[in-house]
N, C-alpha and C positions, 0 to 999 in steps of 0.2 A: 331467484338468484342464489348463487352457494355462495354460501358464508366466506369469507377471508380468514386463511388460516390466521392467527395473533403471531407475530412477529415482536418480538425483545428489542429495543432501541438501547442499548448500553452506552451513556455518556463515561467515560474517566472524566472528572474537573477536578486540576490542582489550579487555584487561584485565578481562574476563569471569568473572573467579573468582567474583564472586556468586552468578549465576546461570545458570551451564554445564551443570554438572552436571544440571541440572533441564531445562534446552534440550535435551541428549543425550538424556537419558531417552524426552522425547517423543519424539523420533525414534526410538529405538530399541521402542520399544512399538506403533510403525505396524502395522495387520494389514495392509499391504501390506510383506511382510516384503524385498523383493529391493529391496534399498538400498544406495546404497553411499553413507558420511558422510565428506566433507570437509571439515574443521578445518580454514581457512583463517588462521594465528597471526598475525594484523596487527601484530609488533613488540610484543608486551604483555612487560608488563615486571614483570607479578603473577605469579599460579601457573595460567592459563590454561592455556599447554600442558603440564604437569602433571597436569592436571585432564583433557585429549583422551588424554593416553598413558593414564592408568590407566582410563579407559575402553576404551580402544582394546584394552589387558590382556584385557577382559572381553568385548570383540565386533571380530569381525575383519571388519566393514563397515567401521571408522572409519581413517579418511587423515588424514593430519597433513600439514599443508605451512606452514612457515615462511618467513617474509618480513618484508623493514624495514616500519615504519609509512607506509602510501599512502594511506588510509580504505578507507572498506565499499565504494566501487564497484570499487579497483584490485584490494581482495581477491574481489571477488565476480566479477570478470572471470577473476581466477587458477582459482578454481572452475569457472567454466564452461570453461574452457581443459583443464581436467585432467579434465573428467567422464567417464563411459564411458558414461553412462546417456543410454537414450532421450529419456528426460525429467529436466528441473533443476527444482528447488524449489527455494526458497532461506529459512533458516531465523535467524532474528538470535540473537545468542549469547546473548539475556537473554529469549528468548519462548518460545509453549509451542504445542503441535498436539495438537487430539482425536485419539484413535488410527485415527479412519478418516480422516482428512482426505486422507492418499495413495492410499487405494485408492478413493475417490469420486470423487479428480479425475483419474487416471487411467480409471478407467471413463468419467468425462464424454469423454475425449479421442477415444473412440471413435464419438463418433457424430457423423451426417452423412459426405460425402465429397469430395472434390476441395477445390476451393474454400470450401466450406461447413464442413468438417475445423475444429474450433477449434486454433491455435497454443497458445492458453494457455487454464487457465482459474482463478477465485478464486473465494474463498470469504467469507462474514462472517467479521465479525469482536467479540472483546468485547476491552475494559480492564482491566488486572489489576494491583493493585499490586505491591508488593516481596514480599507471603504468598501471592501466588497467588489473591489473592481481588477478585474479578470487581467493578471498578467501573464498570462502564457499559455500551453494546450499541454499536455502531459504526454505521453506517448500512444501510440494507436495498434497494439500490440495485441489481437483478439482472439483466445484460442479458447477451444472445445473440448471435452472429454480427457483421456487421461492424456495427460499433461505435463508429467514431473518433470522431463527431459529440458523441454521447452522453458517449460518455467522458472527450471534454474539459471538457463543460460539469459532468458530475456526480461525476469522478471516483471510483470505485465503491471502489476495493481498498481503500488507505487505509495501506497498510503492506506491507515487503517479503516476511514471514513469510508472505504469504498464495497470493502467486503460482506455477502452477506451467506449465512451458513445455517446448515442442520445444527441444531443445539446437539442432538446425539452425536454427529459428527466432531464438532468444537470438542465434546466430551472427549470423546476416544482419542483426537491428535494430544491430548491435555494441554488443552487451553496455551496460554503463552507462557513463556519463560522468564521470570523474572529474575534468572542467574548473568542476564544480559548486561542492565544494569547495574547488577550487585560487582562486576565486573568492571564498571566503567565503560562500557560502550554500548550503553542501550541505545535504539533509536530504530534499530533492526529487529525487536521481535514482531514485526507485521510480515518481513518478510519469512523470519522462521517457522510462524507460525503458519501462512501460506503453503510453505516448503510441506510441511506435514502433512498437510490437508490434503496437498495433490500426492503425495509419496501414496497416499489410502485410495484417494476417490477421483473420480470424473469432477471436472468443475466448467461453468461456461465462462460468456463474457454477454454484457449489452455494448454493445460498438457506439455507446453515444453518452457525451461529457456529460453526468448526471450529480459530478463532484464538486464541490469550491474547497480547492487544501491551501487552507491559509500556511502564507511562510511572511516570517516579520522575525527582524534582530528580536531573539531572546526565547523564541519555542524550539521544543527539541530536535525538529528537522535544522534548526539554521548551526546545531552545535557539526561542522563539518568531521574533524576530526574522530570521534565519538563514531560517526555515521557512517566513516569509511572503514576505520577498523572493525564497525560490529555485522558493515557489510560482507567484508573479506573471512570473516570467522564462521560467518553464517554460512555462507556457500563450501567454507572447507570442511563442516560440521554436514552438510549436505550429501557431497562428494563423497565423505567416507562411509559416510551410512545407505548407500548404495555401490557397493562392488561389482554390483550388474553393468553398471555404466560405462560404458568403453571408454578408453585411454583418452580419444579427440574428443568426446563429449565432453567430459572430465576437463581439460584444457581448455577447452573452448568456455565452459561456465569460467572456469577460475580467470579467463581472461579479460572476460564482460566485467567482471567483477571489480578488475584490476583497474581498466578503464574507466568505469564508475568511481571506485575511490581514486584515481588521479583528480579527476572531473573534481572532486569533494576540495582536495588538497591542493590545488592549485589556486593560488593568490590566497590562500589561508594562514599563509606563515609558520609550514610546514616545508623547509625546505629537504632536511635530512629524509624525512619519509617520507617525501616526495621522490626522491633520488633511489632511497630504496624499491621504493613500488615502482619505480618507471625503470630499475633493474630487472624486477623480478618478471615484469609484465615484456621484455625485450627476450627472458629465457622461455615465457609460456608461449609467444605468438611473437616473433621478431616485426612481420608488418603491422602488427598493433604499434607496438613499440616504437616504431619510426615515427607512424601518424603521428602518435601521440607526441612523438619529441618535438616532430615540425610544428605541433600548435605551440609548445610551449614557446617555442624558438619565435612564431606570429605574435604572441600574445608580450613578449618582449620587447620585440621591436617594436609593437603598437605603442608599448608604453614609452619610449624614447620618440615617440613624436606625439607623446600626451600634449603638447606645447597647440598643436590644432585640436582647435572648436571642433567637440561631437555634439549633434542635435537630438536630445534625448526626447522622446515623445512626452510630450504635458500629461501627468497623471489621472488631470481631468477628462483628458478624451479617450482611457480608456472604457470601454463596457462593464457597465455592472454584469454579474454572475447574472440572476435572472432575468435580465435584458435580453442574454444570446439564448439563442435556440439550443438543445444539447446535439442537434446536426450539424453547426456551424462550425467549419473547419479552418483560420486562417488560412491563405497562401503562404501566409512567410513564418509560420511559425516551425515549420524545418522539423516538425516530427515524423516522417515517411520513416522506412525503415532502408537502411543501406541493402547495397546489393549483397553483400557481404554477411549481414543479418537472414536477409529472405531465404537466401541459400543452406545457411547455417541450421534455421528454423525447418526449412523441407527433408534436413538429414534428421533432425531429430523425432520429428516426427514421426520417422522407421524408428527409432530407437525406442519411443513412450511406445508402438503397437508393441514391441517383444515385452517391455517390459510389462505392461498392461495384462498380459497372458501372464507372468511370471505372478503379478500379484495375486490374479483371479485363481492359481494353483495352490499358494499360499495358504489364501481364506480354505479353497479346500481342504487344504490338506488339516488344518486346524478345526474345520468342523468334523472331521471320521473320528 
């Protein structure tokens, strides 16, 4: 049988004692057993690295590395710095992995060659509260090869726990950005540091939920505001550093985007820059713009007959994470893509072939 390349687990944990323990586990239960686990200790000031040593007691994959508080990108940078492994994943200290999710996307990494070789590849993803129990499907958004076009307009991954990469690769994009934060709106270098990734290489997808992205009051996904602006900076930061891009591409990314942080901003208590980004999003795409007026206009009036009883589903009868199959697709979970999207997605795909030749010229012309 051939060996399994070693594959880098990179944890960030800042104050992580809730849900470590349960984040290790996945990893440790990978049937891609040749791993090696990085506990990256971000300065936590709980019983986090406590919680890495006595597991470490119990499996001699796991690396503890401690450091003052920098956030998830300076520690996820330390990780990729200290890996041995062929390949980095990178795992958030409060999420969870199907047990095949390393050995699928390792396999994926093996196919095609040269240029066509995917750098990275991701996987679905579900929602999971504080029990482990599955609130929602993520989007089903699957693409192949070069990609940057696409990726900016629909960005596919959706969360860091999903991603997994060439360490040489991670190298060259250089790693994440930790000026996001230092900024005030970090919560987006997963997606910039994606954007990179495909701006260089080929990446795939596994089309099957192999995620659990915990969201609960008080992790950095739930900071809305934060997330919309470091969305919208990212993709402008994207945009510009591709001038190949044509004008509707270009608009069409900044518009999803626009979209997206409304989605963030609305019922946030964000009303002014709500107002502005539902300005700006009426000058990039006016039928965006409408839609999106009518929901608010829905979500309105909903609230003025908050006075009727909604029946909200008992928490207890949702599915734990490893209960569902990663093929089990809701009916009602409303993650299809619009017709609007599919269309969107088939122009850009002529747009990543030019570019795709534009980059392969590049590399040329840098190696003469």
């Amino acid at each position: 049988m051939k060996k399994q390349p070693l594959t880098s687990v990179v944890i960030p944990a800042y104050n992580a004692e809730p849900f470590l323990e349960r984040t290790l586990r996945s990893a440790f239960r990978q049937t891609h057993s040749n791993l090696e686990v990085i506990v990256v200790d971000d300065g936590s000031t709980d019983k986090t690295r406590a919680i890495a040593e006595a597991a470490a007691t119990t499996d001699d994959r796991v690396r503890i590395i401690s450091v003052p508080n920098g956030g998830v990108a300076k520690a996820r940078n330390i990780g990729i710095a200290e890996a041995n492994g062929e390949f980095v994943a990178f795992l958030d200290a409060d999420d969870l992995w199907h047990p095949t999710k390393i050995e699928l996307q390792v396999a994926a990494m093996s196919r095609g060659s040269g240029d066509d070789q995917p750098a990275a590849v991701y996987t679905l993803t579900r929602t999971i509260d504080t029990e482990d129990r599955v609130t929602g499907s993520g989007g089903r958004v699957v693409l192949s090869g070069y990609c940057f076009a696409r990726h900016l307009y629909a960005k596919p991954v959706g969360n860091g726990s999903s991603i997994l990469v060439r360490r040489e690769a991670a190298i060259a994009a250089g790693g994440f950005d930790p000026a996001w934060a230092a900024g005030g709106i970090g919560g987006c270098e997963d997606l910039d540091f994606e954007l990179r990734i495909a701006a260089k290489y080929a990446i795939t997808a596994i089309g099957l939920y192999l995620v659990g992205y915990r969201q609960y009051p008080g992790n950095m996904s739930s900071n809305s505001l934060a997330m919309a602006l470091g969305a919208i900076a990212t993709v402008a930061r994207h945009t510009d550093l591709c001038p190949e891009l044509p004008d509707w591409a270009a608009r069409g990314a900044r518009a999803a985007i626009s979209e997206y942080a409304l989605g963030r901003l609305l019922g946030a208590g964000h009303r002014r820059l709500l107002l502005q980004e539902l300005g700006r999003l009426f000058r990039t795409d006016f039928g965006r713009g409408l839609s999106f007026a009518a929901l608010i206009f829905i979500r309105k009036l909903g609230s003025l007959m908050s006075a009727i009883p909604i029946l909200e589903p008992d928490p207890a009868d949702r599915p734990f994470f490893y209960d569902l199959s990663p093929e089990f697709v809701s009916s009602s979970s409303g993650n299809g893509l619009q017709s609007r999207d599919r269309k969107m997605l088939d122009r850009l795909k002529a747009v990543d072939a030019v570019l795709a030749k534009t980059r392969v010229q590049s590399v040329d012309n840098r190696t003469k």
